[in-house]
C-alpha positions in Angstrom: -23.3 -37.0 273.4 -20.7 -34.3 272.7 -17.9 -33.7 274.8 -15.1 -31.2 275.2 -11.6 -32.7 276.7 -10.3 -30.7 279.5 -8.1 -31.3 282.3 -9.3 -32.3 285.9 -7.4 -28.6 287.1 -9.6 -26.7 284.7 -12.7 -28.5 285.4 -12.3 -27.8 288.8 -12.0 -24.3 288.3 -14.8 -24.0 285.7 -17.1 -25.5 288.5 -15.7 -23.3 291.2 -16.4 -20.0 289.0 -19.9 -21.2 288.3 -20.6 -22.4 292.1 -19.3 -19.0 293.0 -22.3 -17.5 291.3 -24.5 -19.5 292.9 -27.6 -19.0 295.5 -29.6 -21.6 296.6 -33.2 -22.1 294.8 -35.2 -22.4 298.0 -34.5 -18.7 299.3 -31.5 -19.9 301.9 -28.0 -19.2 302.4 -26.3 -22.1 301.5 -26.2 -23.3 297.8 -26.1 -27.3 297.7 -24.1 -29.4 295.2 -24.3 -33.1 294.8 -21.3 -35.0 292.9 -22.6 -37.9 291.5 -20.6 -41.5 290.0 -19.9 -44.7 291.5 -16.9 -44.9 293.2 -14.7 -46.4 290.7 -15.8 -43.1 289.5 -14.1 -41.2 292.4 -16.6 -38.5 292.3 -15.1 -37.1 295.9 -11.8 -36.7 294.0 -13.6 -33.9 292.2 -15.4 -32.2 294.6 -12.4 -32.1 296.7 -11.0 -30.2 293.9 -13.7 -27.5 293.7 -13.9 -27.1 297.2 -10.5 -26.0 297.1 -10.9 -23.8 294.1 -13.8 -22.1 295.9 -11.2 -21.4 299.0 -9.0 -20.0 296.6 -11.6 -18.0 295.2 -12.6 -17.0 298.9 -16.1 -18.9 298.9 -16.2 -21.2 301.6 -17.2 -24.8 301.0 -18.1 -27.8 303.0 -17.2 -31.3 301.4 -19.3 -34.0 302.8 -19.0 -38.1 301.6 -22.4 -40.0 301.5 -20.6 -42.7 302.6 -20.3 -41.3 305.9 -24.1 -42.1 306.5 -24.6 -45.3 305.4 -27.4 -47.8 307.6 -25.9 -50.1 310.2 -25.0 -53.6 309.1 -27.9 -55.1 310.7 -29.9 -53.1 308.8 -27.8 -53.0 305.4 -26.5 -56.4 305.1 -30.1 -58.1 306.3 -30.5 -59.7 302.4 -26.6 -60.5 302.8 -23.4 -58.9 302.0 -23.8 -59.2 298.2 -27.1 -58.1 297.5 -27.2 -55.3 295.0 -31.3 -54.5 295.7 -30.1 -53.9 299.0 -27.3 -51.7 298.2 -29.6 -49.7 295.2 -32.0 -49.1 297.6 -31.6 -49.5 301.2 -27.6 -48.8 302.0 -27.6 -45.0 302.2 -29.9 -43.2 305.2 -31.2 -40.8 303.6 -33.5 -39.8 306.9 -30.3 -39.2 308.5 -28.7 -37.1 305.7 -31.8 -34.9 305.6 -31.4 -34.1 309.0 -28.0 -33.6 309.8 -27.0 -31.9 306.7 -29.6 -30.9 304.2 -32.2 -29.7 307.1 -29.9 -27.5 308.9 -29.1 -25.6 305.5 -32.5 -24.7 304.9 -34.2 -21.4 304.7 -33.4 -20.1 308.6 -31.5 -23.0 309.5 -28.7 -23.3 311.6 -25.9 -23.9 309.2 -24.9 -26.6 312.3 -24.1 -29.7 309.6 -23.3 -33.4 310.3 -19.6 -34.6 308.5 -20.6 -38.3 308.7 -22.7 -40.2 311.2 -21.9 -44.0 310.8 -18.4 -45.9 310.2 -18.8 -48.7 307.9 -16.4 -50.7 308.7 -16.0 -50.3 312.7 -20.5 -50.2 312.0 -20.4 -47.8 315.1 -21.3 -44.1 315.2 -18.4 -41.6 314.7 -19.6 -38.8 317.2 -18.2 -36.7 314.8 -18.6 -32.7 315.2 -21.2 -30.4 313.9 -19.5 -27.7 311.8 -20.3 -24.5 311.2 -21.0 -23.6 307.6 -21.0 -19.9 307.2 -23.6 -17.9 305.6 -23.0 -18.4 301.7 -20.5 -21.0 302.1 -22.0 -24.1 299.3 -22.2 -27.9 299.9 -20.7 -30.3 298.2 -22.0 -33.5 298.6 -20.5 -36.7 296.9 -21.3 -40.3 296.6 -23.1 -42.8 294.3 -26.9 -43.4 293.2 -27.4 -39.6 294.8 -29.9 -38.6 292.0 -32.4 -41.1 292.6 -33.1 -39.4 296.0 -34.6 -35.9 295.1 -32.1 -34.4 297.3 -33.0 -30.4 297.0 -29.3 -29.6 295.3 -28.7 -26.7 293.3 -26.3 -28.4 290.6 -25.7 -31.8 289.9 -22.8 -32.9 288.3 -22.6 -36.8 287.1 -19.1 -38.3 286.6 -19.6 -41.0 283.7 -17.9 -44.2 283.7 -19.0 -46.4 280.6 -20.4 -49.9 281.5 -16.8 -51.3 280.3 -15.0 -48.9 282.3 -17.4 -49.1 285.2 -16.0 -52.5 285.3 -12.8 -52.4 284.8 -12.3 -49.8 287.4 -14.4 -51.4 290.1 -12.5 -53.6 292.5 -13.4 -58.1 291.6 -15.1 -57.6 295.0 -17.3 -55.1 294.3 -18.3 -56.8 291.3 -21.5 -57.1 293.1 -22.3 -54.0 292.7 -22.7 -53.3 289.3 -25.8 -54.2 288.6 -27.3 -51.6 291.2 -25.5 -48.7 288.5 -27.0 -50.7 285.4 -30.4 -50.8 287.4 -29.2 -46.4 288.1 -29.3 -45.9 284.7 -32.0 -46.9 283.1 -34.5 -46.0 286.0 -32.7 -42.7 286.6 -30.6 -41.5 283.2 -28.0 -39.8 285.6 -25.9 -38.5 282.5 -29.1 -36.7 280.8 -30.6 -35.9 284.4 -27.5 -33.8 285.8 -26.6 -30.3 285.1 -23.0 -31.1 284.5 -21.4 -34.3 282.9 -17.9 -35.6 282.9 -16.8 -39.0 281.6 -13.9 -40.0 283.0 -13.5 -43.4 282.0 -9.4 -42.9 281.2 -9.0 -40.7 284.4 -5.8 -39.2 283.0 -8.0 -37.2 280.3 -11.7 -36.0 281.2 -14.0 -34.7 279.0 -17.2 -32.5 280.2 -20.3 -31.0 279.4 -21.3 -28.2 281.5 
């Protein structure tokens, strides 16, 4: 696979100008993006980044964290706190993120989305706010395993950690976890599946292909 170095400044600008252009597939208003890599990865980190090179560019942008609607405990931890099936397949509620953000940007929907739902660590609801996304204004979701899901976004950009890196990067405690992205990659091919791909596994010099 080819890639072309670039900085994480330009990156984000490149995405921003070609988000900029964009209008959703399904006929609505609001163009989605998911930002996909584990989260040694840091895949927020970038879309972050392009939201704020979309406010520059006077596109308005919504930056939502998967993590934000993760299962209760009961429900997420019932195989244990360790269990990487679990945490492959059954950590993220995905009924919950099609209805409080991906449903209300449909074709005549309310534009009325859901920040986060569920706290992790406090495992209560965070009676968060519904926000407003204006007509136009793009998604950016961000989080790991998104595209496994079939989420309806518009681009997909995968941020590339090598197995080596992967490790290296993730916390000794989340060690755990690491078969769930070796598991990711060979059921899902995230690198050749996304429309954008950036390997960032020294995070002081990305490379892309976009």
């Amino acid at each position: 696979m080819r890639l072309e170095a670039i900085t994480w400044e330009r990156l984000a600008g490149l995405l921003a100008d070609r988000v900029a252009g964009l209008e959703a597939a399904d006929g609505g208003a609001w163009p989605r993006v998911g930002f996909d890599g584990a989260p040694a990865a840091r895949p927020g980190d970038l879309a972050e980044r392009v939201g704020e090179a979309l406010r520059v560019r006077g596109r308005p942008s919504l930056v939502v964290g998967a993590d934000g609607f993760l299962r209760p405990a009961s429900l997420r931890l019932e195989h244990g706190r360790r269990d990487a099936e679990s945490y492959y397949g059954g950590w993220l509620d995905t009924g919950a993120l099609w209805r409080e953000v991906f449903g209300p940007l449909d074709p005549g929907g309310s534009g009325r989305v859901l920040l986060d739902l569920w706290d992790p660590a406090t495992d209560r609801a965070t009676r968060s706010p519904y926000v407003r996304l204006p007509l136009g204004g793009v998604l950016l979701l961000h989080g790991p395993l998104l595209l496994r899901h079939w989420f309806p976004f518009d681009l997909t950009v995968h941020v590339l950690l090598s197995p080596a890196a992967l490790r290296r990067r993730t916390p000794e405690p989340d060690h755990w976890t690491l078969p769930a992205f070796e598991r990711y990659e060979t059921e899902t091919d995230p690198a050749g599946t996304a429309d954008v791909l950036v390997r960032a596994d020294d995070p002081r010099h990305p490379a892309w292909r976009g």
